[in-house]
C-alpha positions, 0 to 999 in steps of 0.5 A, spaced: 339 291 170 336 287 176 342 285 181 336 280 184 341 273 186 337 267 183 337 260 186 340 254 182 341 247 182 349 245 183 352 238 185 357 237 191 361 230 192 363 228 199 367 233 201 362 240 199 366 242 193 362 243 187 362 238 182 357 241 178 357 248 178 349 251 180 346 252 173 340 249 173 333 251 175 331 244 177 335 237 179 334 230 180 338 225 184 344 221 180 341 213 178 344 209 172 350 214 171 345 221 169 341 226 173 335 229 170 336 237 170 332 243 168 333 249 164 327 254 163 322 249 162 324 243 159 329 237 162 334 233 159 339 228 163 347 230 164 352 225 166 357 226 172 361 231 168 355 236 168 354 234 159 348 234 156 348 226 155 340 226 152 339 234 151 333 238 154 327 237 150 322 234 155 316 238 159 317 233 164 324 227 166 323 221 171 329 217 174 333 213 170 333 206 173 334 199 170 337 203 164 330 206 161 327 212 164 320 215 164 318 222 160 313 227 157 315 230 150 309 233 147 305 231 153 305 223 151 309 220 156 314 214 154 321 210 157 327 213 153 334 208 154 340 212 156 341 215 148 334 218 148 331 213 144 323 211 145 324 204 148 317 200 150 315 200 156 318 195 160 313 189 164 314 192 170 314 199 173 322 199 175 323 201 183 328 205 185 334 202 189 334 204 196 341 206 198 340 207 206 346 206 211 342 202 217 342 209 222 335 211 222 333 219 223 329 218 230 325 224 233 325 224 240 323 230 245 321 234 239 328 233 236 332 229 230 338 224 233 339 217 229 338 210 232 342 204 230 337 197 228 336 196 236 334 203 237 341 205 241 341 212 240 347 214 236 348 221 235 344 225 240 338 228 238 339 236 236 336 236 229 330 240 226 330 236 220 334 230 219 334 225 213 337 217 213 343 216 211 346 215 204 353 213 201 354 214 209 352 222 210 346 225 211 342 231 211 341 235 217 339 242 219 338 244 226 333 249 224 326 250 220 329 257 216 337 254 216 341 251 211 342 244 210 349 240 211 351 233 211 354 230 217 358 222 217 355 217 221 359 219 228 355 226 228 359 230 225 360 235 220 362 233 213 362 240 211 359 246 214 352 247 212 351 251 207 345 249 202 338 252 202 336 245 199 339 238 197 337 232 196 340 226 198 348 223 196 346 218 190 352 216 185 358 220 190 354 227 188 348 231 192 344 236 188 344 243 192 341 249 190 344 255 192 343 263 191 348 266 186 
């Protein structure tokens, strides 16, 4: 028996708690109410509970937007709706909705700190890596080998950084991925 510790995908709300607990190998963002996670080598879309709303049977699962999502079964690529049903394409490719709060990551003297629309300098720069904010957090780390964590829009920390990797707060959660 390896006793080997495997990286998972989980879900955190606001506050750093496990919504969904680290179980997938692969996670996208929540758009439309489904996130697409991956098992092994295929993906399906889970609903904000962690269920399996359209089970996992495609090589590949694009974001839901405007109720229809880009897939690839059997190596065609088609848009299904949110029941898994093929659907056809629609007139335009769907662009997804930028969910940004107004303070915009800014690299100075080598270091992330965020500015405000006039480039007022809000919260200092001591960051290695600084993403934009989102449903009023944003990721940050302070070192290129260290975790990630989430800070509010006064600079400080919404929970400890914790996370080897995440994505950004979309729909109230965050994809994480954690070893277990």
């Amino acid at each position: 028996m390896s006793t080997a510790k495997v990286m998972r995908w989980g879900y955190v709300d606001t506050a750093g708690n496990f919504v969904i607990e680290p179980k997938f190998d692969g996670a996208s963002d929540f758009h439309d109410g489904l996130a697409a996670v991956k098992v092994d080598w295929s993906r399906g879309y889970i609903d904000k509970s962690g269920e399996y709303v359209i089970p996992s049977r495609f090589e590949a699962a694009k974001d839901f937007h405007d109720g229809v999502a880009q897939v690839c079964l059997d190596g065609e690529w088609m848009y299904i709706d949110k029941a898994g049903a093929k659907v056809t394409a629609p007139q335009e490719e769907p662009e997804p909705e930028l969910n940004h709060d107004g303070l915009v990551p800014t690299l100075v003297d080598g270091k992330f700190g965020y500015a405000d629309k006039n480039g007022v300098m809000v919260i200092e720069p001591k960051y290695c890596d600084a993403e934009p904010f989102c449903e009023g957090l944003a990721r940050v780390r302070t070192t290129p080998s260290g975790k990630w964590g989430f800070i509010n829009e006064k600079g400080a920390y919404a929970f400890k950084a914790k996370f080897i990797q995440a994505g950004n707060f979309s729909e109230g959660l965050a994809r994480v991925l954690v070893k277990e």
